[in-house]
TORPA-827394 format. One record per atom (N, C-alpha, C): residue in one letter; x, y, z. Coordinates in steps of 0.02 Angstrom, whole numbers, padded with zeros to 5 digits, always signed. Layout:
<recs>
AXYZ;...
</recs>
This chain:
<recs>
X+00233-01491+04081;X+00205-01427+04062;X+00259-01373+04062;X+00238-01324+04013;X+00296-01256+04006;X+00274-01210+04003;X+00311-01147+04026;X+00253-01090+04036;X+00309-01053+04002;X+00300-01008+03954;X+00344-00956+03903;X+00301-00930+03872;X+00352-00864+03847;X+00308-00798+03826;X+00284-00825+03768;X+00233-00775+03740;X+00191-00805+03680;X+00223-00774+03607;X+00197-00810+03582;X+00220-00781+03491;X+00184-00798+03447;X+00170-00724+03421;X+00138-00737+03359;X+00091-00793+03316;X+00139-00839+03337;X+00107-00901+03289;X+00051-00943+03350;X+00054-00915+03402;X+00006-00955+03468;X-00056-00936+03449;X-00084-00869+03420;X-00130-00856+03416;X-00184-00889+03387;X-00147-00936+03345;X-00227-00963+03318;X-00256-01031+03362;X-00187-01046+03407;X-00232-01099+03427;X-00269-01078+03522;X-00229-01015+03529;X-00281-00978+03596;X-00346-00952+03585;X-00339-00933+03501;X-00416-00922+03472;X-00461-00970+03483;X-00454-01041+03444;X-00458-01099+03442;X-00523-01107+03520;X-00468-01126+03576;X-00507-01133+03663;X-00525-01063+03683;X-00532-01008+03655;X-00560-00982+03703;X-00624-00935+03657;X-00635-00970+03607;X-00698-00932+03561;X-00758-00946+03608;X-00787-01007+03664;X-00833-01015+03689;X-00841-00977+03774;X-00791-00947+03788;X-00763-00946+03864;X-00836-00895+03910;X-00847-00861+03860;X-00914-00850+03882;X-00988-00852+03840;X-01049-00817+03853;X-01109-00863+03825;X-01097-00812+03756;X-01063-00738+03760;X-01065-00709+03697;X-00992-00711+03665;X-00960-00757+03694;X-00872-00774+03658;X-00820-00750+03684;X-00776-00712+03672;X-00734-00690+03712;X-00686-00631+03678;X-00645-00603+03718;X-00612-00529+03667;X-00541-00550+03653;X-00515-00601+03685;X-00436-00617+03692;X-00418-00616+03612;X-00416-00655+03559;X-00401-00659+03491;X-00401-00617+03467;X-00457-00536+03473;X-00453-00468+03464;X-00401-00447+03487;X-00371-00439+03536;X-00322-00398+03570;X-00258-00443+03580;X-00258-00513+03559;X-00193-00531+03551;X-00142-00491+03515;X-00135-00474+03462;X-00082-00445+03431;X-00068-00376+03457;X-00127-00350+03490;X-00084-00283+03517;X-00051-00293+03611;X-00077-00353+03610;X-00032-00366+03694;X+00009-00397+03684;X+00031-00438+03615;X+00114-00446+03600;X+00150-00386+03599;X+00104-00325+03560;X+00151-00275+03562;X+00169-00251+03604;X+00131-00233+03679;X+00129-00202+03754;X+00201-00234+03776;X+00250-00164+03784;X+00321-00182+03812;X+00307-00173+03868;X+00233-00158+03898;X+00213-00148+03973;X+00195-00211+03991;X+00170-00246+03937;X+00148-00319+03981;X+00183-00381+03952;X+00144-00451+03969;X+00164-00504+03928;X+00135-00561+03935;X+00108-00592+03879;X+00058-00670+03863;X+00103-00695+03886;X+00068-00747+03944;X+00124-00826+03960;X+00061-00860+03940;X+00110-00922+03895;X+00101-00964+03879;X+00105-01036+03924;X+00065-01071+03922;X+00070-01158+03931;X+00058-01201+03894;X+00118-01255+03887;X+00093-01288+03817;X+00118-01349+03877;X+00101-01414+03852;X+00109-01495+03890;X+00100-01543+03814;X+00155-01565+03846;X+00181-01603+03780;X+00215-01587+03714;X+00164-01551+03679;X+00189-01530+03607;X+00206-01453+03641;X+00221-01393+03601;X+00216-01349+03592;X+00165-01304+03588;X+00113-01327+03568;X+00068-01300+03552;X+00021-01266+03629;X+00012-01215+03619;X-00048-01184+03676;X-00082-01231+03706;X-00113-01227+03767;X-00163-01264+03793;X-00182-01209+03846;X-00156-01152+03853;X-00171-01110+03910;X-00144-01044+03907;X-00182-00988+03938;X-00138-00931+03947;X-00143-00859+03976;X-00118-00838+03996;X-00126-00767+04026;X-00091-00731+04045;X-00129-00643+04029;X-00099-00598+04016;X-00064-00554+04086;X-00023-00539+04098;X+00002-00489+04173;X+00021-00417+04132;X+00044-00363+04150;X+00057-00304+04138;X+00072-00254+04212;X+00096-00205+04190;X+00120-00154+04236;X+00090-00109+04238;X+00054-00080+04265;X+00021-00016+04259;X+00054+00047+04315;X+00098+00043+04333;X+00156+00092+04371;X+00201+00045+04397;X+00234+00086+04430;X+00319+00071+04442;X+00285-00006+04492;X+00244+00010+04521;X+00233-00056+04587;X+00162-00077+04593;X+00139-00060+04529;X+00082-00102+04524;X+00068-00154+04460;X+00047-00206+04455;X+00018-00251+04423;X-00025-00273+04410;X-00069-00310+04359;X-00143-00316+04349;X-00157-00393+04312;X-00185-00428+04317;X-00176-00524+04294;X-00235-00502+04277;X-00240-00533+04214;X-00293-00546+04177;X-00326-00612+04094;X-00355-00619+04106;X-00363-00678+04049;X-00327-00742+04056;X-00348-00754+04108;X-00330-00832+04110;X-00364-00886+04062;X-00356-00907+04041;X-00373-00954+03988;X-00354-01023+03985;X-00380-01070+03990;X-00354-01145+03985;X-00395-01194+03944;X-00371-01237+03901;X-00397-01274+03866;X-00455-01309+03898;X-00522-01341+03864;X-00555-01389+03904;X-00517-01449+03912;X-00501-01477+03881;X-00467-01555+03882;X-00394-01541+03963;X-00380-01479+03966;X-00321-01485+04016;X-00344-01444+04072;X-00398-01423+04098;X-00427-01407+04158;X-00398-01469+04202;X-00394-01433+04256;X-00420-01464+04322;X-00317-01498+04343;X-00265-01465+04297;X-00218-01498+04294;X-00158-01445+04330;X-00191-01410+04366;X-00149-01351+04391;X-00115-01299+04332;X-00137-01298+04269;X-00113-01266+04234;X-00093-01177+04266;X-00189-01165+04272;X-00193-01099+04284;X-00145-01074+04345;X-00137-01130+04402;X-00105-01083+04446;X-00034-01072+04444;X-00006-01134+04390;X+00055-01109+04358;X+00060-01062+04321;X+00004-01032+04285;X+00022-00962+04237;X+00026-00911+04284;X-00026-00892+04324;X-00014-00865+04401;X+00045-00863+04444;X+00045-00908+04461;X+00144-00914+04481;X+00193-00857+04447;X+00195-00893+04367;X+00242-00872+04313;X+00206-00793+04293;X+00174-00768+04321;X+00145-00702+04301;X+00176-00666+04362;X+00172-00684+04428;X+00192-00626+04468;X+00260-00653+04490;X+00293-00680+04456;X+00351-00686+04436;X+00394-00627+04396;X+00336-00641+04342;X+00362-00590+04303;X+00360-00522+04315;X+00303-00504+04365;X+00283-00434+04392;X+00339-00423+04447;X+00350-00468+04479;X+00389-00440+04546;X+00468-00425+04512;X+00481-00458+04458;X+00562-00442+04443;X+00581-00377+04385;X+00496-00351+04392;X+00513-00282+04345;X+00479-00241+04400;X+00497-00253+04475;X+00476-00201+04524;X+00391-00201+04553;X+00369-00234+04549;X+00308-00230+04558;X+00307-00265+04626;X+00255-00225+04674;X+00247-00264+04744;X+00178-00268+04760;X+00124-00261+04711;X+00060-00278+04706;X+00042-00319+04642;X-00015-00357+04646;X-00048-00397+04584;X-00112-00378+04597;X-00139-00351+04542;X-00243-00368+04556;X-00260-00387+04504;X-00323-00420+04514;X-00380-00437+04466;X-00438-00431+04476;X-00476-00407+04446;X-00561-00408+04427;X-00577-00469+04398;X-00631-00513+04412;X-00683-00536+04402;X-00759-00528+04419;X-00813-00543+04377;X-00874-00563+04389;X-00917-00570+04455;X-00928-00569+04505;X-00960-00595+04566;X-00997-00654+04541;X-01028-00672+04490;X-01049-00721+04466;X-01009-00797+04471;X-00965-00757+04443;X-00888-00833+04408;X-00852-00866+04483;X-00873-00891+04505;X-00853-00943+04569;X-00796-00967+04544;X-00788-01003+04496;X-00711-01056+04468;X-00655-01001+04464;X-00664-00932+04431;X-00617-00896+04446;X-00600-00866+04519;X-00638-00850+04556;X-00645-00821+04626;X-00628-00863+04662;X-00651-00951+04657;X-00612-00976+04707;X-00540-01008+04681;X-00511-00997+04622;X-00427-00993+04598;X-00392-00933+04626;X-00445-00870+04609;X-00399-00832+04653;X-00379-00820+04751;X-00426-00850+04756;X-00421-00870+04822;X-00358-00927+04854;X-00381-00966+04806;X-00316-01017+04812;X-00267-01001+04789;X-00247-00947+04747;X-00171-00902+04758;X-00152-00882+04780;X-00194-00835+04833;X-00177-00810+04899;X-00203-00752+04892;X-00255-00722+04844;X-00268-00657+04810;X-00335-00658+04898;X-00337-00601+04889;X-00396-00583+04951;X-00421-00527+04923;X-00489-00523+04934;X-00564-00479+04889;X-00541-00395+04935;X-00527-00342+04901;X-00516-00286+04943;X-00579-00238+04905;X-00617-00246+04851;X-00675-00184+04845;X-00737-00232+04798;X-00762-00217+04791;X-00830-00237+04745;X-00861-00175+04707;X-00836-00183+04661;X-00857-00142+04597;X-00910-00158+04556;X-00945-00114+04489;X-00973-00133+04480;X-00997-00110+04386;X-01004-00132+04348;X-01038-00092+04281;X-01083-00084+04270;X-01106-00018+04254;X-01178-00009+04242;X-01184+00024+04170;X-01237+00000+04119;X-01247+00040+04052;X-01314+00028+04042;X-01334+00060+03994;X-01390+00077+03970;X-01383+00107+03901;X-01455+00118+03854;X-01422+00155+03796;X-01462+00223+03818;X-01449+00267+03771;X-01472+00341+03769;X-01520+00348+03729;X-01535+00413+03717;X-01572+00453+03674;X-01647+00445+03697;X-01687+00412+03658;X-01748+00420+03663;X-01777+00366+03724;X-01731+00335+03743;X-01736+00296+03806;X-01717+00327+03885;X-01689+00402+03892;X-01662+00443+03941;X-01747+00454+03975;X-01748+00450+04030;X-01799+00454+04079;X-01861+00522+04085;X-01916+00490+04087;X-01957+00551+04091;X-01998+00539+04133;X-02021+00596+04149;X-02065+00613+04209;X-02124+00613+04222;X-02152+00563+04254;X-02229+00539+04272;X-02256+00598+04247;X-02323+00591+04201;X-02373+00657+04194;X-02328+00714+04157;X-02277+00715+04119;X-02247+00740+04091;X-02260+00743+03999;X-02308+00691+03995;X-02345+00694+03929;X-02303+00651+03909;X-02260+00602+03939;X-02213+00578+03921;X-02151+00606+03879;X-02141+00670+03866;X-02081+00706+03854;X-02010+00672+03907;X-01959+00695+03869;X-01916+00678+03931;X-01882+00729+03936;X-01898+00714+04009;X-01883+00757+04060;X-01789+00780+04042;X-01735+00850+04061;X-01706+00860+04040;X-01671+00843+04125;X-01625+00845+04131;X-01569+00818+04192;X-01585+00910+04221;X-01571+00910+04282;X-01584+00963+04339;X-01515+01018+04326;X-01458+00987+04318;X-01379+01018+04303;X-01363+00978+04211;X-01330+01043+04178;X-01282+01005+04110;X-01197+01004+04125;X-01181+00939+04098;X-01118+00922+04139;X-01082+00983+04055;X-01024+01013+04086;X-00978+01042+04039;X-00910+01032+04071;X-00866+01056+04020;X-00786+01036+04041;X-00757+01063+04073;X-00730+01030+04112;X-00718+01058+04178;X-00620+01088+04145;X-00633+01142+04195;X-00540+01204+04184;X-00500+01143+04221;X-00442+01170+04206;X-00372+01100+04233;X-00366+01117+04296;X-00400+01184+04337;X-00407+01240+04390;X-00458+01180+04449;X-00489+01156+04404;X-00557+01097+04439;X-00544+01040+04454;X-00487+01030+04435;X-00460+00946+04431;X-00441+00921+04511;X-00401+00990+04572;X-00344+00973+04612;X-00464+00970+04664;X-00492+01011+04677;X-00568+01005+04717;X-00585+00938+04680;X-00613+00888+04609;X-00619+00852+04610;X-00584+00798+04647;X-00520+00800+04627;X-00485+00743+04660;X-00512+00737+04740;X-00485+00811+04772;X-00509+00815+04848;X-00565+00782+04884;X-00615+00804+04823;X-00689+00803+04855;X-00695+00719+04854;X-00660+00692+04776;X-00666+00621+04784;X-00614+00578+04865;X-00582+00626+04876;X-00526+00574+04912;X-00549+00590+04993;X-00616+00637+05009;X-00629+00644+05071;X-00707+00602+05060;X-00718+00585+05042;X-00780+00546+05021;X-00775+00482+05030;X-00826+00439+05026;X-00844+00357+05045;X-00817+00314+04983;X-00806+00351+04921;X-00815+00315+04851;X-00743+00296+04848;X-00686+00356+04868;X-00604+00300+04893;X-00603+00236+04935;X-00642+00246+04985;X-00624+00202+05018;X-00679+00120+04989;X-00723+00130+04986;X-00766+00082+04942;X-00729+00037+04877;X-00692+00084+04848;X-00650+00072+04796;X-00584+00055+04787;X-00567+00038+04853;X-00505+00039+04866;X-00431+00073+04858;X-00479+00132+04815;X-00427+00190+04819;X-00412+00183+04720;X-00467+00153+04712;X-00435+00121+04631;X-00475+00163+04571;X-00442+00147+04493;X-00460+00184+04451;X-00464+00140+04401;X-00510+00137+04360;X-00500+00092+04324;X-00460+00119+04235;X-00402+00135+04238;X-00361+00179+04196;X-00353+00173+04124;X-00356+00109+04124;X-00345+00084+04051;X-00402-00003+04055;X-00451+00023+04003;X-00497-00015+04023;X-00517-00068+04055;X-00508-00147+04051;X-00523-00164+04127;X-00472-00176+04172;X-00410-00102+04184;X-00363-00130+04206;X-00360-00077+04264;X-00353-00100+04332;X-00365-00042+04400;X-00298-00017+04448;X-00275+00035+04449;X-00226+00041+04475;X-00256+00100+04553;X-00209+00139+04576;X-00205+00175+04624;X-00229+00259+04582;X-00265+00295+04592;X-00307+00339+04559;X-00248+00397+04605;X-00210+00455+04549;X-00188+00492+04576;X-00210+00562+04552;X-00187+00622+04571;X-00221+00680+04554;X-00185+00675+04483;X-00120+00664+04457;X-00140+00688+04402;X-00160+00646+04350;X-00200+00611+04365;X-00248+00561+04329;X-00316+00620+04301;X-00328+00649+04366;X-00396+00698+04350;X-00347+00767+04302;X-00303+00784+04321;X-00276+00831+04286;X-00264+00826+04224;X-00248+00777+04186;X-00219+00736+04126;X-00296+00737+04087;X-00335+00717+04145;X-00413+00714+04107;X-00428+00792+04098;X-00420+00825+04150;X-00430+00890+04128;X-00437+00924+04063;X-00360+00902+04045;X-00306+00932+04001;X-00350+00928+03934;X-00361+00847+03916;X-00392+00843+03871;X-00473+00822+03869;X-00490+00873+03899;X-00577+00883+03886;X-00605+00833+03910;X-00563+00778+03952;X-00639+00746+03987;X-00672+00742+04053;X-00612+00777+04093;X-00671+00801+04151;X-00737+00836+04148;X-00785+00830+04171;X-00842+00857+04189;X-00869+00866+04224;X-00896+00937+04227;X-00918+00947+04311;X-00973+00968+04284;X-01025+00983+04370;X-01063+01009+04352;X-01095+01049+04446;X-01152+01065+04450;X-01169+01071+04519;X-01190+00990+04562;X-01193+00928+04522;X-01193+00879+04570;X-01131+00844+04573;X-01057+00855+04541;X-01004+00826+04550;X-00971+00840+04484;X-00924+00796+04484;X-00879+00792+04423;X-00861+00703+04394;X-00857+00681+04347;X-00837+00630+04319;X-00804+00632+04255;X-00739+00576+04235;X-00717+00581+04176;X-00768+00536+04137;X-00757+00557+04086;X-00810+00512+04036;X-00772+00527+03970;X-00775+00495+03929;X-00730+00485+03859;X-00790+00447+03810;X-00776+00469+03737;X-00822+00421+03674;X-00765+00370+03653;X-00782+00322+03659;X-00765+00253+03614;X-00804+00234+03573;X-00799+00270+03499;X-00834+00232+03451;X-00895+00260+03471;X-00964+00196+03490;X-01023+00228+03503;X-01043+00244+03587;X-00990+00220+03630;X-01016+00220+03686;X-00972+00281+03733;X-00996+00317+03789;X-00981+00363+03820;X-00974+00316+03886;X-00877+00302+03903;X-00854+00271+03953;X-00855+00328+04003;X-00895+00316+04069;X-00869+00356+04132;X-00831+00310+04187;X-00767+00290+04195;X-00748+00264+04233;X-00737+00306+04321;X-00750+00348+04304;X-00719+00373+04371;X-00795+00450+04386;X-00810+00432+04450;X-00867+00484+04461;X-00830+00516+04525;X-00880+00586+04554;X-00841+00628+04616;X-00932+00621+04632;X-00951+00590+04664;X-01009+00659+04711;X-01033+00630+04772;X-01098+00637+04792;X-01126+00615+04856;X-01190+00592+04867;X-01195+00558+04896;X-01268+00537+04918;X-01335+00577+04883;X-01308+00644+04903;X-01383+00687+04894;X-01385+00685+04811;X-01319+00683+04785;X-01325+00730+04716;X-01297+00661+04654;X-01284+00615+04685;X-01281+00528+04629;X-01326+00554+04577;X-01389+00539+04589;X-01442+00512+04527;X-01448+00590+04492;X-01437+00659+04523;X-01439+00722+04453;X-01367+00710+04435;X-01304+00703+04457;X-01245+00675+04409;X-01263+00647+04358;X-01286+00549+04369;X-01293+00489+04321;X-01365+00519+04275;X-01419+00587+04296;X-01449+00584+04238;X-01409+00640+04192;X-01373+00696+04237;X-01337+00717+04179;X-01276+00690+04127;X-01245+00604+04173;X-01212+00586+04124;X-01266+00544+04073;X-01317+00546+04066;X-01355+00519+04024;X-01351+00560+03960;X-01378+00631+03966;X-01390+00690+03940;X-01326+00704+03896;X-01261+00708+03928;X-01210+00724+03888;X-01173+00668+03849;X-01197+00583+03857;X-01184+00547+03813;X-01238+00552+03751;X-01299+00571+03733;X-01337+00590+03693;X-01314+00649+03675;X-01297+00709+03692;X-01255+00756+03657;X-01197+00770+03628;X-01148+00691+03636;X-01081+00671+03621;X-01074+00641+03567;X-01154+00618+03537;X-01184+00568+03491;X-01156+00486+03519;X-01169+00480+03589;X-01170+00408+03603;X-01216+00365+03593;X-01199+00311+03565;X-01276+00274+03584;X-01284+00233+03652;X-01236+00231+03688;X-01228+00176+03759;X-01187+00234+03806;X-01221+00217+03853;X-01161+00231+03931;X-01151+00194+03955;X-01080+00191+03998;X-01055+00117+04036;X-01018+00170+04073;X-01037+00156+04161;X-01006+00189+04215;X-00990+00125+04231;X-00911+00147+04271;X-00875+00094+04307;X-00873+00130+04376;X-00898+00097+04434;X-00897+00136+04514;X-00891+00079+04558;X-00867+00094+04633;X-00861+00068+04686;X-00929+00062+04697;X-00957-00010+04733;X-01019-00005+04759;X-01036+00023+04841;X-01093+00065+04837;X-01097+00089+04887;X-01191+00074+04899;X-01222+00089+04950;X-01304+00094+04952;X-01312+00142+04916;X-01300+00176+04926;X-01332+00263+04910;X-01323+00263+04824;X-01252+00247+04814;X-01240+00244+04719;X-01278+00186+04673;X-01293+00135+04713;X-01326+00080+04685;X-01388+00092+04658;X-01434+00145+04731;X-01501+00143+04714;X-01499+00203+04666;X-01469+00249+04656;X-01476+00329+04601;X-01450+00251+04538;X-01389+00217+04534;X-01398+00181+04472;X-01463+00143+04442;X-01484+00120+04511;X-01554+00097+04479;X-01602+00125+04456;X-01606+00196+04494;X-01678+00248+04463;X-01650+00254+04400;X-01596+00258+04368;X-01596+00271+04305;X-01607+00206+04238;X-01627+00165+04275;X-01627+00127+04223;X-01564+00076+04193;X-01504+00096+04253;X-01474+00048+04231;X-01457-00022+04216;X-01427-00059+04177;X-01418-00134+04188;X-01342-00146+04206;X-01369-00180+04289;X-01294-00181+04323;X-01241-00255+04340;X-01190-00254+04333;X-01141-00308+04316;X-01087-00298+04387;X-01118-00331+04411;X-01072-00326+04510;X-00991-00366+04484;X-00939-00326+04498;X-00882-00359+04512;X-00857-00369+04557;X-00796-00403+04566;X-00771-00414+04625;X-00668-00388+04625;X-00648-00354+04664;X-00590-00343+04642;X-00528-00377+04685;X-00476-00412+04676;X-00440-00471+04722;X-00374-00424+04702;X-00328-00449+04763;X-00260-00405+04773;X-00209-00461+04813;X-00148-00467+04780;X-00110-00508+04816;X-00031-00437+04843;X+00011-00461+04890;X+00070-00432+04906;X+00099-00468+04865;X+00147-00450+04831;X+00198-00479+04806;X+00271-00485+04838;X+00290-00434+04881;X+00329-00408+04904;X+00319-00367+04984;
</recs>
């Protein structure tokens, strides 16, 4: 077996094994050609015998000393042959010699075969995260005996001044939701690093902080959906936040919301009064260094 960077011409046959990888297919073949381009990251390859692919996955840098493994991939016919934990190997390989002294990954709480590989790398579980979405508009929550009208959220989230950014951060970093979260952000979509202030400032800058009287969260439009990866609030004031982020993805013209949060009791149950449908992760961290 050989493990080397990928090219161009691999793509059709990583397409090939990993069109079934889950029950609705998989995104890797989409985003191959722009993670050849990423001078931040890099596809390792495994091929046995011929040349040709039989396996693979992606590592990247997301700061000077952090790292993020993702998309492991292995042929059916070559499971069970230590492939994967050689791409693993050859990934924080590659992370530790461009400075990196952390690795993480997200998976599923579901996916056991991945959870117990990462275990057997030496990765150890440091937060449990979680996704929650729903769609909007005429599906946003209304109020028993309300004639069925729906009901309007208690606070409207608006954009928060770059003046609001240094109390968000605060309020988030004296709160339960750092430490639950392991201090993490999920920055560049499913990829989690160390959440710093000027992460919220940067959001500031360009219009996607939002505050309101129950907290603050960034939230961004992709296309049709209104991403909130990152929330600020508390116990008392969760569920008027998550219905005002309901409210301002229907005013953004979203048709979906998808919050990404640390799990906590208190945030779980305000996610549930709203109607969300929730996707428990699990988040694993190795030392490299």
């Amino acid at each position: 077996m050989t493990i080397r960077p990928a090219r161009p011409e691999d793509k059709a046959a990583v397409a090939a094994f990993t069109t079934d990888t889950f029950a609705w297919g998989d995104y890797v073949a989409d985003v191959f050609d722009s993670w050849l381009e990423d001078a931040d990251g890099q596809i390792l390859i495994a091929t046995a015998g011929t040349d040709e692919a039989v396996g693979m996955a992606r590592v990247a840098l997301l700061s000077p000393y952090e790292a993020w493994a993702q998309a492991a991939r292995v042929h059916p016919d070559y499971r069970r042959r230590g492939i994967a934990g050689r791409l693993t190997e050859a990934g924080e390989t590659w992370a530790s010699e461009r400075g990196a002294l952390v690795m993480r990954l997200v998976t599923e709480d579901w996916n056991q075969p991945a959870r117990r590989q990462a275990a057997k790398a030496g990765y150890r579980m440091v937060a449990e995260w979680a996704m929650a979405q729903r769609g909007v508009g005429s599906s946003v929550p209304a109020v028993p005996g309300n004639g069925g009208r729906r009901a309007p959220a208690e606070e409207r989230l608006r954009p928060a001044p770059v003046h609001e950014a240094e109390p968000a951060f605060f309020a988030w970093s004296s709160g339960e939701l750092i430490t639950a979260g392991h201090g993490l952000y999920p920055a560049i979509g499913w990829m989690w690093r160390k959440m710093t202030l000027e992460d919220v400032t940067r959001a500031a800058r360009s219009r996607a902080l939002w505050d309101c009287a129950a907290g603050w969260l960034i939230g961004t439009i992709e296309e049709d959906l209104l991403r909130v990866p990152w929330i600020a609030t508390g116990p008392e004031d969760a569920y008027r936040l998550l219905r005002s982020a309901i409210e301002l993805a229907e005013e953004q013209g979203a048709e979906r919301l998808r919050v990404l949060f640390p799990q906590t009791d208190w945030l779980l149950r305000a996610i549930r009064r709203t109607g969300m449908e929730l996707q428990p992760l699990v988040m694993y961290e190795k030392q490299l260094a």
